[in-house]
C-alpha positions in Angstrom: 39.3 162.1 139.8 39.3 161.5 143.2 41.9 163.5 143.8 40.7 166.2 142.2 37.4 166.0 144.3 39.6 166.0 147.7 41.7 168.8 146.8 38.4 170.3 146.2 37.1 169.0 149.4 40.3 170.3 151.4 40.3 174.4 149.4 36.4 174.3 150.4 37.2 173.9 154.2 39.8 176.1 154.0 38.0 178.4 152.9 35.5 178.5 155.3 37.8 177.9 158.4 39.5 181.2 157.1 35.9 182.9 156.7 35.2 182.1 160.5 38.6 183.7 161.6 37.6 187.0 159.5 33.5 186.9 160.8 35.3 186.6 164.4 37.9 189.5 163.6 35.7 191.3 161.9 33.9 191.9 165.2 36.5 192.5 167.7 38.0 195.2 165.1 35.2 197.4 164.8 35.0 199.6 168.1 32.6 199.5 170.6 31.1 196.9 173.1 27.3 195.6 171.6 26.7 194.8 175.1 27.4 198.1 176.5 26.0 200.2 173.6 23.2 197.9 174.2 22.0 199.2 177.7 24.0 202.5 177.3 20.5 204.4 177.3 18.2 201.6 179.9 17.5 202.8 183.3 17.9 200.6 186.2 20.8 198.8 184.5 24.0 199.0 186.7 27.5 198.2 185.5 27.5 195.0 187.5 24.5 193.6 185.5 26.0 194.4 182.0 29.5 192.9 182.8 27.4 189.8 183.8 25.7 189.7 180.8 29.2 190.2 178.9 30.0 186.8 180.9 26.9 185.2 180.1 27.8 185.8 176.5 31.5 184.3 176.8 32.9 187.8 176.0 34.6 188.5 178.7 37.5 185.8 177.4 40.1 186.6 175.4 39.6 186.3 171.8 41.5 182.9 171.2 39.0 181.4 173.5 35.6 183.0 172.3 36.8 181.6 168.7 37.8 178.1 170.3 34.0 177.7 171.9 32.6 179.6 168.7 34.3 176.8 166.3 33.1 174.1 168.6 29.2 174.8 168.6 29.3 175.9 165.3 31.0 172.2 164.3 27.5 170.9 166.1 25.2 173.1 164.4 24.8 175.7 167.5 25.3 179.1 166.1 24.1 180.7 169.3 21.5 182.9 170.7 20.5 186.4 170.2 21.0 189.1 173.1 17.1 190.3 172.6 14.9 187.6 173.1 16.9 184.8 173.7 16.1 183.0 170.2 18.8 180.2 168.6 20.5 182.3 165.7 19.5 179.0 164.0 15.9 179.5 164.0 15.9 182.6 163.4 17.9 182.7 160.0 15.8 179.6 159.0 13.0 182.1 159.5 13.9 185.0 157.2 15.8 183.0 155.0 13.0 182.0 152.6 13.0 185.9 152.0 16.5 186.7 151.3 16.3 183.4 148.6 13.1 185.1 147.0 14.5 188.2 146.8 18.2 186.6 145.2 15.7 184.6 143.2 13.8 187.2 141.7 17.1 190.1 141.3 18.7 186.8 139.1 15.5 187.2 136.7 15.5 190.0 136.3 19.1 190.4 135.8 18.9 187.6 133.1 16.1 188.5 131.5 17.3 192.4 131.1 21.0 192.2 130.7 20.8 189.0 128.0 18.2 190.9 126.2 20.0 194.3 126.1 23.5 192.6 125.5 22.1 190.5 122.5 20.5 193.7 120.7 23.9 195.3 121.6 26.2 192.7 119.8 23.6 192.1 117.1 23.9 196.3 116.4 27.5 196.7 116.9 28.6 200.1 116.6 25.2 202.0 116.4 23.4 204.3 118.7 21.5 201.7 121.0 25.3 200.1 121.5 27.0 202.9 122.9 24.0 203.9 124.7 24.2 200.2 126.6 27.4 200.7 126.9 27.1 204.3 128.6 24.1 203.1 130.5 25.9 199.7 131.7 29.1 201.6 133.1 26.7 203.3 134.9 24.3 200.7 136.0 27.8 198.8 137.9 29.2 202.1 139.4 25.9 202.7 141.6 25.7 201.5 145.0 22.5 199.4 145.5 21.6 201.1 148.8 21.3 204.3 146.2 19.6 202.9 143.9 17.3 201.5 146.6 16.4 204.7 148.1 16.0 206.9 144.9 13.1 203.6 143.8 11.4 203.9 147.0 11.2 208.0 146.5 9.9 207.6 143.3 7.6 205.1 143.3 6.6 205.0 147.0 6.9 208.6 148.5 6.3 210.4 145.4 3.8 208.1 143.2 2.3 205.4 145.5 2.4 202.5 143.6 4.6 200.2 145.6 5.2 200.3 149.3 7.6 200.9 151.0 8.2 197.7 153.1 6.6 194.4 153.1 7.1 190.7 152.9 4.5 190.3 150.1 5.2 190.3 146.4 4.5 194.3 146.3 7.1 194.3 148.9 9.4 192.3 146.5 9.5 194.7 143.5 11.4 197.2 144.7 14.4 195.5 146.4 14.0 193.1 143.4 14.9 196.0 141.0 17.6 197.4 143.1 19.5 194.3 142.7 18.4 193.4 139.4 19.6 196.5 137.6 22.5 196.4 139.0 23.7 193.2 138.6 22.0 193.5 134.7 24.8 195.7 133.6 27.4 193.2 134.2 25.3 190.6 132.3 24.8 192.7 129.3 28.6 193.6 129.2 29.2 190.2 129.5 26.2 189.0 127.1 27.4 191.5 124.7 30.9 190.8 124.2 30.3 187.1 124.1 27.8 187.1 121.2 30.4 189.6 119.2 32.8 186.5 119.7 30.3 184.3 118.9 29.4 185.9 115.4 33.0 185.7 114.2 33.5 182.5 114.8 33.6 179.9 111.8 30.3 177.7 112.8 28.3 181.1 112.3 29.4 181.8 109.1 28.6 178.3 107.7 25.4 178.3 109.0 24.5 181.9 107.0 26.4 180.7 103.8 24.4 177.2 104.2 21.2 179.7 103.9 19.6 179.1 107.2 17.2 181.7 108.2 18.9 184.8 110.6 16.7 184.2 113.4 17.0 180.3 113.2 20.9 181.2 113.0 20.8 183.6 116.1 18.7 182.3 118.6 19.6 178.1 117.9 23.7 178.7 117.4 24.6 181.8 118.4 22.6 182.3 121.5 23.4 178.5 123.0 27.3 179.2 122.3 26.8 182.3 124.1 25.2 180.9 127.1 28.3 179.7 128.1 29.9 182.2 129.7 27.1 183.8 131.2 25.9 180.1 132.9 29.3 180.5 134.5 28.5 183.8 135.5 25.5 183.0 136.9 26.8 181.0 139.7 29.2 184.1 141.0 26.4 186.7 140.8 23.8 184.5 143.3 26.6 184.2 145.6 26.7 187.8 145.7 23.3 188.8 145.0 22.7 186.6 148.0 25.2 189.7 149.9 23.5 192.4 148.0 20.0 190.6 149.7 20.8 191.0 153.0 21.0 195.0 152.3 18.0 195.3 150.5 16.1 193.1 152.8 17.6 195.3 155.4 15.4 198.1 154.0 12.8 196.7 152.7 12.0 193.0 153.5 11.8 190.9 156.9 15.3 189.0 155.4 18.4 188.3 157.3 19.2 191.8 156.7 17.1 192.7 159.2 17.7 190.3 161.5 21.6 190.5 161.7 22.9 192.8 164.3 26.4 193.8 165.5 26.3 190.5 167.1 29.0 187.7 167.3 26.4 184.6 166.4 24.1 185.7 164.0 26.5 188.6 162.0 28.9 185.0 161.9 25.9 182.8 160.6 25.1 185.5 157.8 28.4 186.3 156.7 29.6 183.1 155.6 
């Protein structure tokens, strides 16, 4: 066992030592300077003053080096500042990250609560109209992008009807990027949902439990639904890592999240990416 938990232990830092190399890269590779782009367009700001800012900022050093001091403050909890304002990258992301977790919080809900629902109804009526049409509607529901999906909600039901708004930290504010994640990540649950429970009702237990003359919704909801969780618990886990991603770019249009905070941006486009 305890071997287990330190090979565990040992992948886990791996992982993230190898996630620090590719936030690091990640920046250098895309081109541009976000120091010069910066002050491209201020007046007043000479060449001399941005390349001491570049200094300032460690990034004037070779790339070995900007990692090296990079690992070192990030091993004692210094993730840096931002160019505008001066703030810890810290702070800041302790800031909007209560928005980003209500948002991945409220997207898993509604995932859950639409794709299990759908996906039951689906396996329960294999083969019939409302199961191909999940089916149709779920191959769709992955292949849109959610910054699609965003914008067509907000023409609908903010330009167009007024209901919701467009932006806003309250829990208007939260429906829309809600949904746009939701949705989304509810067609992989009802997939998933769906072709578990069509395991589920094949199996032995299933049958004895019908034969034994228990009633069908005692059946369905007490043995076939807790077998079924089982997968989709799993699944649960991989979708708020990546609805936690998904977040960030609906918070970047619509909430105060760290969506909209991270920038192009060593420190905090490092923090948020990892």
């Amino acid at each position: 066992m305890l071997s287990f938990i330190a090979r565990r232990s040992l992948a886990a830092l791996l992982t993230v030592w190898i996630a620090t190399i590719a936030a690091v890269l990640l920046i250098h590779l895309v081109p541009g300077d976000p120091i010069r782009t910066m002050f491209a367009q201020s007046q007043g700001v000479t060449p001399a003053q941005i390349e001491e800012i570049r200094h300032n900022f460690g990034l004037d050093l070779p790339i070995y080096r900007q990692y090296y001091i990079y690992l070192v403050k990030l091993l004692h909890g210094d993730l840096g500042v931002t160019i505008r304002g001066q703030q810890p990258v810290l702070k800041l992301l302790l800031i909007c990250l209560p928005y980003t977790l209500a948002l991945t919080c409220a997207a898993m809900l509604i995932a859950l609560a639409l794709g299990m629902s759908c996906g039951f109804i689906a396996a329960y009526k294999r083969g019939s109209w409302f199961d191909s049409g999940l089916m149709v509607t779920a191959i769709l529901g992955v292949s849109l992008p959610h910054f699609w999906l965003g914008l067509m909600l907000i023409l609908l039901f903010s330009v167009k009807w007024g209901l919701l708004p467009v932006a806003g930290t309250g829990f208007q504010g939260l429906i829309l990027p809600a949904l746009t994640l939701g949705v989304t990540n509810a067609a992989i649950i009802a997939r998933l949902t769906r072709s578990s429970m069509i395991e589920i009702f094949s199996q032995d237990f299933i049958r004895t439990a019908r034969a034994k003359g228990l009633p069908r919704a005692l059946v369905l909801y007490r043995h076939a639904l807790r077998a079924g969780l089982i997968p989709i618990v799993t699944m649960m886990g991989m979708q708020f890592t990546y609805l936690m991603g998904g977040g960030r770019l609906s918070s970047r249009m619509c909430l105060a999240g760290t969506g909209s905070a991270a920038s192009r941006f060593r420190p905090f486009f490092s923090a948020t990416t990892r």
